[in-house]
PDB file of N, CA, C and O in Angstrom:
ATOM      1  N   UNK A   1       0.843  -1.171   0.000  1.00  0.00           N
ATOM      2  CA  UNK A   1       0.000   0.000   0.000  1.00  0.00           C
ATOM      3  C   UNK A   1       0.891   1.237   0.000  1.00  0.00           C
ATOM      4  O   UNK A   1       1.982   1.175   0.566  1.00  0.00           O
ATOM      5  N   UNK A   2       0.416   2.570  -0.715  1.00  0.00           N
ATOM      6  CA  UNK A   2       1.616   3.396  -1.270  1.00  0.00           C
ATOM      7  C   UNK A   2       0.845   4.565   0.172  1.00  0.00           C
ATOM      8  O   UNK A   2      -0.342   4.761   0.433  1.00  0.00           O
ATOM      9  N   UNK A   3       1.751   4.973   0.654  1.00  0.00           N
ATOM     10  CA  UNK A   3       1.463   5.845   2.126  1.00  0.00           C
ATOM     11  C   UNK A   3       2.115   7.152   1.091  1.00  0.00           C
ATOM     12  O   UNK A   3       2.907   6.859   0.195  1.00  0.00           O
ATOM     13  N   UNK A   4       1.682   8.609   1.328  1.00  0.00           N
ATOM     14  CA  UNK A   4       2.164   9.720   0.829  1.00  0.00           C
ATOM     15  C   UNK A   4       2.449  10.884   2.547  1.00  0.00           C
ATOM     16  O   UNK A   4       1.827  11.690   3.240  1.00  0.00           O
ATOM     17  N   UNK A   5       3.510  10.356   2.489  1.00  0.00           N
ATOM     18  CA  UNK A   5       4.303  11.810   3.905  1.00  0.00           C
ATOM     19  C   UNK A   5       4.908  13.138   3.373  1.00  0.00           C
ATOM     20  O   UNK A   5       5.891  13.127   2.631  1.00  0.00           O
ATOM     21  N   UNK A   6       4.380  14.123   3.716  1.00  0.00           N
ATOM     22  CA  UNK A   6       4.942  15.656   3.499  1.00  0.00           C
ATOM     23  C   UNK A   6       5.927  15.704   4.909  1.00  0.00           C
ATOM     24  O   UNK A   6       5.453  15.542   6.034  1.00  0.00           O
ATOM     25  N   UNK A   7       7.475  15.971   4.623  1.00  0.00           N
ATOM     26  CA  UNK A   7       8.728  15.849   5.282  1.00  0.00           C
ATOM     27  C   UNK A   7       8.568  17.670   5.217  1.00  0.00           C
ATOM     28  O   UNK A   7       7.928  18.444   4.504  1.00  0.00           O
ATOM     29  N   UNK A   8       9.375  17.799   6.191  1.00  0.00           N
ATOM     30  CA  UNK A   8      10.151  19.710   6.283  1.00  0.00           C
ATOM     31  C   UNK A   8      11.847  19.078   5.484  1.00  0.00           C
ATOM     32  O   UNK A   8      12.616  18.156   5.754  1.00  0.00           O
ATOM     33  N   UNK A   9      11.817  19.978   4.612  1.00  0.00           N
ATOM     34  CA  UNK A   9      13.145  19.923   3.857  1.00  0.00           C
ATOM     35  C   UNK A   9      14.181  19.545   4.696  1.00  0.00           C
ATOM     36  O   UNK A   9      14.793  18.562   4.279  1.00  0.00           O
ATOM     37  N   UNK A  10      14.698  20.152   6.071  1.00  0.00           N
ATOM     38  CA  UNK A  10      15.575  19.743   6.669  1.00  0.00           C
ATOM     39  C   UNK A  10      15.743  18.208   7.027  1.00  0.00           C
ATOM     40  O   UNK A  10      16.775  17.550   6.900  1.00  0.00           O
ATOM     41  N   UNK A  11      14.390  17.727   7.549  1.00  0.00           N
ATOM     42  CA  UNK A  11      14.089  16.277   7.710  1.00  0.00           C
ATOM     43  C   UNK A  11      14.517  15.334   6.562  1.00  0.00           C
ATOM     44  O   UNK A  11      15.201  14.322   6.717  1.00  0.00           O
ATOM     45  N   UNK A  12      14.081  15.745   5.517  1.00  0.00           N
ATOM     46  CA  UNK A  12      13.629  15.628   4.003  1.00  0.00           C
ATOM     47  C   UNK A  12      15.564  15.053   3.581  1.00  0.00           C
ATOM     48  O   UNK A  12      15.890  13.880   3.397  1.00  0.00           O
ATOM     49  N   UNK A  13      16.507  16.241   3.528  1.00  0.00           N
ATOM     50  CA  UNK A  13      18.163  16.032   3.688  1.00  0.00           C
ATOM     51  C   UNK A  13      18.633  14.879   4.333  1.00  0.00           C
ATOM     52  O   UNK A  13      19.310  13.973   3.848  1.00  0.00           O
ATOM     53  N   UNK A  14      18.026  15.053   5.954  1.00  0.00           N
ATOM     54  CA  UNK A  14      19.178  14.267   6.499  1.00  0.00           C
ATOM     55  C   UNK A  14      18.789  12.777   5.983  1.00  0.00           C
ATOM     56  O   UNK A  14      19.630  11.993   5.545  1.00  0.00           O
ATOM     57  N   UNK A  15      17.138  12.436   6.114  1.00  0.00           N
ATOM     58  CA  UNK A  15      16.639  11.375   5.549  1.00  0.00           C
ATOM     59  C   UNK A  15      17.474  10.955   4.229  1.00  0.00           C
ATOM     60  O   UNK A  15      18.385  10.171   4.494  1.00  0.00           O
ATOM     61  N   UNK A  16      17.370  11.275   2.984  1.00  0.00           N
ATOM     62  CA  UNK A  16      18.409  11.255   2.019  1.00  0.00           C
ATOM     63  C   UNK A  16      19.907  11.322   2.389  1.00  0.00           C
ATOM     64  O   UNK A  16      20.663  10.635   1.703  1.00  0.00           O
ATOM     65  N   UNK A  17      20.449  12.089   3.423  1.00  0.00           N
ATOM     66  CA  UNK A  17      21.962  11.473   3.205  1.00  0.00           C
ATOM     67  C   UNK A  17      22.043  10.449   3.973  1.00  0.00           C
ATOM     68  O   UNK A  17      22.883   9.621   3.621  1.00  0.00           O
ATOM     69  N   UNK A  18      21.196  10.118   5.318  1.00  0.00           N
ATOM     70  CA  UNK A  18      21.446   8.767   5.714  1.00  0.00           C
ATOM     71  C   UNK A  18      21.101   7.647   4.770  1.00  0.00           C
ATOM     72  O   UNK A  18      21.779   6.629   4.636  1.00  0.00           O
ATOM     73  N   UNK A  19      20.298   7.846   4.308  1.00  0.00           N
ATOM     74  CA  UNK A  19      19.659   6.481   3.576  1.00  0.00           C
ATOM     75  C   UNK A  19      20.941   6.275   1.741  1.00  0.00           C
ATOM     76  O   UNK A  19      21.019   5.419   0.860  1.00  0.00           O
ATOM     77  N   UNK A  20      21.672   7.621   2.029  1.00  0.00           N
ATOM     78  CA  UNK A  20      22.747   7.268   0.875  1.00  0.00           C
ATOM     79  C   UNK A  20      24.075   6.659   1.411  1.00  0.00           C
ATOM     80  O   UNK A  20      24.931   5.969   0.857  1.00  0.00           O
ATOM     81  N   UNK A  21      23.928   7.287   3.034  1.00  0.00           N
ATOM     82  CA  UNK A  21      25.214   6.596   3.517  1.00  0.00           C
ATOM     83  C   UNK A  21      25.257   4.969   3.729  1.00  0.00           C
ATOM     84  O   UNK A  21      26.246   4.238   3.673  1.00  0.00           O
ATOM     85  N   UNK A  22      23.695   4.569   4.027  1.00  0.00           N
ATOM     86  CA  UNK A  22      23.786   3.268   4.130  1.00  0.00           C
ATOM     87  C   UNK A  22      23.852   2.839   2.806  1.00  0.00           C
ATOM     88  O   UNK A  22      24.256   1.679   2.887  1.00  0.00           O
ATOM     89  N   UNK A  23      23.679   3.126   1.599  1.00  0.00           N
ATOM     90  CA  UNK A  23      23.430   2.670   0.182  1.00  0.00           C
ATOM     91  C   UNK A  23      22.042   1.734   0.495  1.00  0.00           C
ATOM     92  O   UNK A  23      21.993   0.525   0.270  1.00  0.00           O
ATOM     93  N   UNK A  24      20.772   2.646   1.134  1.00  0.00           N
ATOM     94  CA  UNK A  24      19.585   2.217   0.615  1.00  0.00           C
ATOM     95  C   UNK A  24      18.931   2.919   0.266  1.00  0.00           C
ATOM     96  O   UNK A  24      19.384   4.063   0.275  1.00  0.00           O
ATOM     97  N   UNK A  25      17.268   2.719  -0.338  1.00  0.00           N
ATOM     98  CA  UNK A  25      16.206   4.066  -0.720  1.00  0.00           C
ATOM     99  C   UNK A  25      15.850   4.651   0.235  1.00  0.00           C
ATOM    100  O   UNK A  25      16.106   4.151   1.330  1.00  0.00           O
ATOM    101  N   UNK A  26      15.308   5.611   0.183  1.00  0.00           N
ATOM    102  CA  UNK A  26      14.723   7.092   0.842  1.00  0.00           C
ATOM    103  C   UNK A  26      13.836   5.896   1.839  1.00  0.00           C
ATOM    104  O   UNK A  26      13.869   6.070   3.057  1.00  0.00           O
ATOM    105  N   UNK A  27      12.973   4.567   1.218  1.00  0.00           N
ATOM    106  CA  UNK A  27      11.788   4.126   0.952  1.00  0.00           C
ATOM    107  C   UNK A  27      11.983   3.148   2.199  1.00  0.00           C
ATOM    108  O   UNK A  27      11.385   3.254   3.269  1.00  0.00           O
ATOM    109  N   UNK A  28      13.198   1.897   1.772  1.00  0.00           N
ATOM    110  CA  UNK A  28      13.625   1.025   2.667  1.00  0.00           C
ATOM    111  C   UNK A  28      13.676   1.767   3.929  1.00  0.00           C
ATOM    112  O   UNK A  28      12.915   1.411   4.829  1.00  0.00           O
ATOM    113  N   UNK A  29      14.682   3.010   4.159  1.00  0.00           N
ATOM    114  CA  UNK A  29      15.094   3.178   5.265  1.00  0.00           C
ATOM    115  C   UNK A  29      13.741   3.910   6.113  1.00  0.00           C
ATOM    116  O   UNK A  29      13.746   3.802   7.339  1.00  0.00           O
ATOM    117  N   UNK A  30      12.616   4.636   5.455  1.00  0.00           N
ATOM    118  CA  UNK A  30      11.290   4.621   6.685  1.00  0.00           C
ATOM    119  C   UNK A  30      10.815   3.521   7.064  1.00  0.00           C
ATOM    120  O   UNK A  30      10.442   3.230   8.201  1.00  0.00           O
ATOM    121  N   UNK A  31      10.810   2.677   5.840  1.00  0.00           N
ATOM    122  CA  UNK A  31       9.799   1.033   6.366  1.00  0.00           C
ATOM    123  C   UNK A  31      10.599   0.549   7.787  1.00  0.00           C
ATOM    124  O   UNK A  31      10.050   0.191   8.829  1.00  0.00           O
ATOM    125  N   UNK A  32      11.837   0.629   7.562  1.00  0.00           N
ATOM    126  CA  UNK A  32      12.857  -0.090   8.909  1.00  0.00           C
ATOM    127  C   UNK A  32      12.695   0.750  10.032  1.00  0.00           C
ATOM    128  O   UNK A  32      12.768   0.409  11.213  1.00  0.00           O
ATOM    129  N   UNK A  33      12.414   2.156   9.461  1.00  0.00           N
ATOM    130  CA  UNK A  33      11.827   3.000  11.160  1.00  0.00           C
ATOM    131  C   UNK A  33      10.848   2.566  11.830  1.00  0.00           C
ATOM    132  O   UNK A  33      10.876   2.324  13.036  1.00  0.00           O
ATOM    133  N   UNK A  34       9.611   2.396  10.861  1.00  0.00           N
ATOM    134  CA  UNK A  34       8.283   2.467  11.151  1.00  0.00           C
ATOM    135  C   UNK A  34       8.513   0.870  11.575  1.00  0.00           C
ATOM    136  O   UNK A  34       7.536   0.685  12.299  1.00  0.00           O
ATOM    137  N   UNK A  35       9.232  -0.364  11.538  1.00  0.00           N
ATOM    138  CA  UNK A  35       9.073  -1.056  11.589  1.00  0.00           C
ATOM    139  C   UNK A  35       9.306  -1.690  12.806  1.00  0.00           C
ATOM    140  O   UNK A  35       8.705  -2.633  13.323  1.00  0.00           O
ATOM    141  N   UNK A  36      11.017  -0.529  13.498  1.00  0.00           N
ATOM    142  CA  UNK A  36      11.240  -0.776  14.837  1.00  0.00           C
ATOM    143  C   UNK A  36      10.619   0.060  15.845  1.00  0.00           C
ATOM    144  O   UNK A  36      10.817  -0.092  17.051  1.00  0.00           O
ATOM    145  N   UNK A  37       9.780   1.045  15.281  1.00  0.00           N
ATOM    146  CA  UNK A  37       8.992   1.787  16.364  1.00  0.00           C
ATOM    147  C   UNK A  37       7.891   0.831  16.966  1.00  0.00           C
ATOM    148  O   UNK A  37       7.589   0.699  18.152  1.00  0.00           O
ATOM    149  N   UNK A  38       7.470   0.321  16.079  1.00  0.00           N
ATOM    150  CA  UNK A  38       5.762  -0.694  16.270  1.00  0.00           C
ATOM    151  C   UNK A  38       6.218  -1.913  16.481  1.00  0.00           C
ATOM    152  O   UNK A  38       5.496  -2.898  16.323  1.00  0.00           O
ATOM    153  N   UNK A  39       7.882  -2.017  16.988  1.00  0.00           N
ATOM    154  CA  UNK A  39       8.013  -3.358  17.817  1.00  0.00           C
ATOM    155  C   UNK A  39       8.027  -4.651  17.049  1.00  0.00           C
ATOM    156  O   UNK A  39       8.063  -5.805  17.477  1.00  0.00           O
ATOM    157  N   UNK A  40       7.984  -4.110  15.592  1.00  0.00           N
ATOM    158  CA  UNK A  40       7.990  -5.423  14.476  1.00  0.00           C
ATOM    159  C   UNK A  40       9.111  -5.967  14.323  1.00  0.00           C
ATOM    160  O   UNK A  40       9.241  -7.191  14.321  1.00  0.00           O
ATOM    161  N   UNK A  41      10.228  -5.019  14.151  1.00  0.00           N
ATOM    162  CA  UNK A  41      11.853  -5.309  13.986  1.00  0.00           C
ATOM    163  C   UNK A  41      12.341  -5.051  15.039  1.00  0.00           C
ATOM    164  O   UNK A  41      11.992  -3.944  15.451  1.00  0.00           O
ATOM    165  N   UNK A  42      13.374  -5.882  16.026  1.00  0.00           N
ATOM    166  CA  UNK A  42      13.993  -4.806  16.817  1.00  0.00           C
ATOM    167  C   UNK A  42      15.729  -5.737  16.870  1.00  0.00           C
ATOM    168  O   UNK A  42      16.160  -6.839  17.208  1.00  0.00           O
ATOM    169  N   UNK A  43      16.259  -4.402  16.282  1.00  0.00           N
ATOM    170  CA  UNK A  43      17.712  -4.416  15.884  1.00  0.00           C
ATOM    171  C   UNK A  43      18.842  -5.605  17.251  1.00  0.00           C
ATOM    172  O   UNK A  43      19.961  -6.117  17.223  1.00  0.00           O
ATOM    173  N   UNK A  44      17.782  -5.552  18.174  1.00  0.00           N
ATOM    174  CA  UNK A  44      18.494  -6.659  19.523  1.00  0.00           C
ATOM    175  C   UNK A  44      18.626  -8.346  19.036  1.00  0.00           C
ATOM    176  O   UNK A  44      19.432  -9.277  19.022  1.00  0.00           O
ATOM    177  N   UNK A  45      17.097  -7.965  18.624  1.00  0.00           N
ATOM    178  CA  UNK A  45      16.876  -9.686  18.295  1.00  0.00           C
ATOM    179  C   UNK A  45      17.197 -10.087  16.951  1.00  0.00           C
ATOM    180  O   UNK A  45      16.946 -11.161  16.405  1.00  0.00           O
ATOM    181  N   UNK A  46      17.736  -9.163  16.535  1.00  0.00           N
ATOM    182  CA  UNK A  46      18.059  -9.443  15.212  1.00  0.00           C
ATOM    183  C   UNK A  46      19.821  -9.931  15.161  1.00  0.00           C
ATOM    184  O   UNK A  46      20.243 -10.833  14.438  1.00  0.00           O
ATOM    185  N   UNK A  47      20.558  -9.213  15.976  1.00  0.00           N
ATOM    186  CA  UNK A  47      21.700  -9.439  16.319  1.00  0.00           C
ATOM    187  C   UNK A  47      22.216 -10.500  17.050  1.00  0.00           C
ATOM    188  O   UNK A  47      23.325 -11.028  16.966  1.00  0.00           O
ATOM    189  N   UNK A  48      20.831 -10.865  18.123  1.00  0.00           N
ATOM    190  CA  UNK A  48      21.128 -12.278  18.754  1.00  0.00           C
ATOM    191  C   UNK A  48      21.201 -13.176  17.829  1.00  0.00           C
ATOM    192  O   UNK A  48      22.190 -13.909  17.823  1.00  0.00           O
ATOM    193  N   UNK A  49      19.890 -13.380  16.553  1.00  0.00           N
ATOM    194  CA  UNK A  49      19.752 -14.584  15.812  1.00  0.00           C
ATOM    195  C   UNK A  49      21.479 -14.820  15.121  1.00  0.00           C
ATOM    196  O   UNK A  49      22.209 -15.788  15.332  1.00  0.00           O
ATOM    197  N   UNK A  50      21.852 -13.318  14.071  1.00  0.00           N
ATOM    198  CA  UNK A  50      22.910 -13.268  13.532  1.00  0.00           C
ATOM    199  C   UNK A  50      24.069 -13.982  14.765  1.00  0.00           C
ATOM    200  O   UNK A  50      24.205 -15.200  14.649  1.00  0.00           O
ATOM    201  N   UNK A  51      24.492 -13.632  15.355  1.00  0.00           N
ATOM    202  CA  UNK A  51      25.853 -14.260  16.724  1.00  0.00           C
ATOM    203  C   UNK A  51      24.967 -15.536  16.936  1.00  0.00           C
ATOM    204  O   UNK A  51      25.783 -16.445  17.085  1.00  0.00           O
ATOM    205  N   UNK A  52      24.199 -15.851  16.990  1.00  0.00           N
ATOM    206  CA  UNK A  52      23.857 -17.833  17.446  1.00  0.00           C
ATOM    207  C   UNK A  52      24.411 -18.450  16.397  1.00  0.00           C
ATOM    208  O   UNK A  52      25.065 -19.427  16.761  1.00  0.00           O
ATOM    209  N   UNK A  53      24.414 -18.266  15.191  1.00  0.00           N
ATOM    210  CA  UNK A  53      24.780 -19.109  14.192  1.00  0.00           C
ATOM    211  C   UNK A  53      26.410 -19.446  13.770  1.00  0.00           C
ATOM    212  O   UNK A  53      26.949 -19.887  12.755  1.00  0.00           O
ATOM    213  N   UNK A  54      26.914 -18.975  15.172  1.00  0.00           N
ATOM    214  CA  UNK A  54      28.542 -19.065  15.134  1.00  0.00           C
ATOM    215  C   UNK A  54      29.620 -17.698  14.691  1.00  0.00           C
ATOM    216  O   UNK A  54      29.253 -16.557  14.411  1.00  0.00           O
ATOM    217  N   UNK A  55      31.039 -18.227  14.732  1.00  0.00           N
ATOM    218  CA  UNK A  55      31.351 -17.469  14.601  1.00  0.00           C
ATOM    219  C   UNK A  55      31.440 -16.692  12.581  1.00  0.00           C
ATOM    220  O   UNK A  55      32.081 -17.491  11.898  1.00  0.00           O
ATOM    221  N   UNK A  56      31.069 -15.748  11.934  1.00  0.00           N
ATOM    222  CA  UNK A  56      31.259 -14.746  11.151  1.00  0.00           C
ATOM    223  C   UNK A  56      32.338 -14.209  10.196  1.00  0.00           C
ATOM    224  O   UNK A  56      33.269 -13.568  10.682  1.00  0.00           O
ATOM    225  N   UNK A  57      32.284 -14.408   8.986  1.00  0.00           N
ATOM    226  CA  UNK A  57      33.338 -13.996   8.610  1.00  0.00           C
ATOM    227  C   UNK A  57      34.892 -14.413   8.636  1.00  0.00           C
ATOM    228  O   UNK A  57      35.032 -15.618   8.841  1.00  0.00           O
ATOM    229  N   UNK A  58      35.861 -13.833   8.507  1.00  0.00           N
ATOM    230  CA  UNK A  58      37.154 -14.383   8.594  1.00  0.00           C
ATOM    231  C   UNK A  58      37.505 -14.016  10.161  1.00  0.00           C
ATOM    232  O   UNK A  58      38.082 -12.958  10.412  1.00  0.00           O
ATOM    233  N   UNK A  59      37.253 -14.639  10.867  1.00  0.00           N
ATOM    234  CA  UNK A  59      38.032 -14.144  12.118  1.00  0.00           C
ATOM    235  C   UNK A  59      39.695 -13.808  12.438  1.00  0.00           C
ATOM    236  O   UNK A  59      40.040 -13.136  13.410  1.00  0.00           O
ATOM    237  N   UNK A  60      40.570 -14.343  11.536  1.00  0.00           N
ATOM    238  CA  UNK A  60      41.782 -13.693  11.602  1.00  0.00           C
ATOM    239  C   UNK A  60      42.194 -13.011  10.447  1.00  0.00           C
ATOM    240  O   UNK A  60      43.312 -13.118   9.943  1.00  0.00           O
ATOM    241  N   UNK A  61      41.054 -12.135   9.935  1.00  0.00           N
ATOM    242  CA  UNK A  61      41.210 -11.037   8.739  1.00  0.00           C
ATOM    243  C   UNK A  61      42.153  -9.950   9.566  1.00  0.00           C
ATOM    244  O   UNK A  61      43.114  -9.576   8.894  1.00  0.00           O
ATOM    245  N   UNK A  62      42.084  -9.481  10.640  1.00  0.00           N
ATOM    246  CA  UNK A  62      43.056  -8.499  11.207  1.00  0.00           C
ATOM    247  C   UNK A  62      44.324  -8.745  11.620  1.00  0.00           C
ATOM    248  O   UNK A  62      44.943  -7.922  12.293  1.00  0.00           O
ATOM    249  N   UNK A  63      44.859  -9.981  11.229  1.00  0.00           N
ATOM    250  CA  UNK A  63      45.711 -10.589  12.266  1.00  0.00           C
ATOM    251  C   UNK A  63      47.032 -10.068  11.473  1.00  0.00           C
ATOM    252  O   UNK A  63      47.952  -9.998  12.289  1.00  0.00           O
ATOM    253  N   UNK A  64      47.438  -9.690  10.218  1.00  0.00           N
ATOM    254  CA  UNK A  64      48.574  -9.263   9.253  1.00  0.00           C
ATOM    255  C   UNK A  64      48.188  -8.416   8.282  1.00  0.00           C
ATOM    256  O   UNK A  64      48.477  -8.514   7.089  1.00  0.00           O
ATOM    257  N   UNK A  65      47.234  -7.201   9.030  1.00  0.00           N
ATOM    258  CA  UNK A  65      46.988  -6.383   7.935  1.00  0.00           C
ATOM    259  C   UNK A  65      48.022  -5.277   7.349  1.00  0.00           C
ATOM    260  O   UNK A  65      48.064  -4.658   6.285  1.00  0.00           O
ATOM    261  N   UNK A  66      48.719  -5.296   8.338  1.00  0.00           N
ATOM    262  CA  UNK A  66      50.594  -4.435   7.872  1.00  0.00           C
ATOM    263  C   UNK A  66      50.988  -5.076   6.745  1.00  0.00           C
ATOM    264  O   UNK A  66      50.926  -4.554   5.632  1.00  0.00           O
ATOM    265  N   UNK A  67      51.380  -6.150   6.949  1.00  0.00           N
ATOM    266  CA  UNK A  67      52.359  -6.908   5.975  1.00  0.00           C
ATOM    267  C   UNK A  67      51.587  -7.197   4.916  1.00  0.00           C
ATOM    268  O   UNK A  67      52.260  -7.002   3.904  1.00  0.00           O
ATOM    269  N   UNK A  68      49.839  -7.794   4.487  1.00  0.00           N
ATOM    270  CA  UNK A  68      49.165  -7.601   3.921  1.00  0.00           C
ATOM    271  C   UNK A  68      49.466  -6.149   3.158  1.00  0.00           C
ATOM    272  O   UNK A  68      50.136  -5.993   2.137  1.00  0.00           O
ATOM    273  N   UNK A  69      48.968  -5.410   3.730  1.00  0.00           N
ATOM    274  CA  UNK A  69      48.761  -4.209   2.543  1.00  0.00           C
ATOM    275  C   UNK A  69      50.302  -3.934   2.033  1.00  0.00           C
ATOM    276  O   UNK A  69      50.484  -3.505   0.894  1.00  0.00           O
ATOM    277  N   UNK A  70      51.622  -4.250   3.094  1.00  0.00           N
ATOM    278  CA  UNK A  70      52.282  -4.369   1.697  1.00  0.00           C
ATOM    279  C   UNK A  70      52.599  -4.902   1.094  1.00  0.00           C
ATOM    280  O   UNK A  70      53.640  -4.517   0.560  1.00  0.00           O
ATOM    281  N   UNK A  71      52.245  -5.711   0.817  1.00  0.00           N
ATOM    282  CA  UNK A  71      52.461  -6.674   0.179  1.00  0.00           C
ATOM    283  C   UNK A  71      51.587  -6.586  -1.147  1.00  0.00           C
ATOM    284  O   UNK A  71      51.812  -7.098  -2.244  1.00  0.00           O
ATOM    285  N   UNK A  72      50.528  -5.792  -0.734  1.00  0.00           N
ATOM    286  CA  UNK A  72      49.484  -5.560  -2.183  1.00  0.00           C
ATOM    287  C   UNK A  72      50.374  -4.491  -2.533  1.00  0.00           C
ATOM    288  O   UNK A  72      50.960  -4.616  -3.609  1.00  0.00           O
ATOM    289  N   UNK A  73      50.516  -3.830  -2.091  1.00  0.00           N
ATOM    290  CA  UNK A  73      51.126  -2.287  -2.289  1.00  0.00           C
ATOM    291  C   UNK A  73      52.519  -2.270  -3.263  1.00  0.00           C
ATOM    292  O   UNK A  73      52.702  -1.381  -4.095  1.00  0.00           O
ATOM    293  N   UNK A  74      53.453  -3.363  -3.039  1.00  0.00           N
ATOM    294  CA  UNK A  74      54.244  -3.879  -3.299  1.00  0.00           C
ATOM    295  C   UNK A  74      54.322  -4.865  -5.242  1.00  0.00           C
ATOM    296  O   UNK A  74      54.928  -4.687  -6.299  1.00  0.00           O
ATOM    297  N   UNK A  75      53.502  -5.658  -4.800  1.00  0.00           N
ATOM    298  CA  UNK A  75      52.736  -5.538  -6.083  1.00  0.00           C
ATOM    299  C   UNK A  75      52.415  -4.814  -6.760  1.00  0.00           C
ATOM    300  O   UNK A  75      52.977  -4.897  -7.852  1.00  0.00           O
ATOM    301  N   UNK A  76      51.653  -3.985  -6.656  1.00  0.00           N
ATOM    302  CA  UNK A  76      50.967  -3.163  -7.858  1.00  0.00           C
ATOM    303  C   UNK A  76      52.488  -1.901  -8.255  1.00  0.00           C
ATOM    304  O   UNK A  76      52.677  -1.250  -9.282  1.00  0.00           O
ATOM    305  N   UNK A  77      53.077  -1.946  -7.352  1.00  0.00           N
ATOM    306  CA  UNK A  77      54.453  -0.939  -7.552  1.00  0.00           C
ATOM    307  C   UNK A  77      55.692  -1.424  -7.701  1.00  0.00           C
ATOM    308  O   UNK A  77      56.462  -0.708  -7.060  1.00  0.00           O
ATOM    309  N   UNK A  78      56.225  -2.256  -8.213  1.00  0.00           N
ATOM    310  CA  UNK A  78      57.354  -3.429  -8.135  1.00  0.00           C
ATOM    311  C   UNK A  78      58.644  -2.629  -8.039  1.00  0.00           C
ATOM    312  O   UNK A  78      59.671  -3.281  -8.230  1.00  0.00           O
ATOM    313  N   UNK A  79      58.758  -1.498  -7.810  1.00  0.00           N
ATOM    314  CA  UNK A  79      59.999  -0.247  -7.611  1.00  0.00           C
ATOM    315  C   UNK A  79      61.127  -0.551  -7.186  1.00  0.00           C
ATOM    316  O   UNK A  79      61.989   0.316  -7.048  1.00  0.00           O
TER     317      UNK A  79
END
């Protein structure tokens, strides 16, 4: 169902640069307001489900990021 909201320009901005900083629409990012105000979404339980399912990602992605980057760095510049 298409809802029509009249914003004050200032509102209107920050709405648009947040919703560009996350790289979503104007559109997504009210539905996710309206969604954790009315107790539908809430960003807690959403974070518990995500962490139960173990651990995420590379867990020793930080562990040689010095020598890593030069090592790319190094590469792309063979000097």
């Amino acid at each position: 169902m298409a809802v029509s909201v009249r914003l004050d320009p200032v509102i209107e901005a920050k709405l648009t640069q947040q919703a560009t900083l996350l790289g979503i629409t104007k559109s997504d990012f009210i539905k996710d307001a309206i969604e954790r105000v009315l107790g539908i979404k809430n960003p807690a339980t959403l974070l518990k489900q995500v962490r139960s399912n173990g651990k995420m990602g590379r867990p020793h992605a930080s562990a040689n990021v010095s020598a890593t980057m030069k090592a790319r760095l190094r590469a792309k510049r063979p000097d």
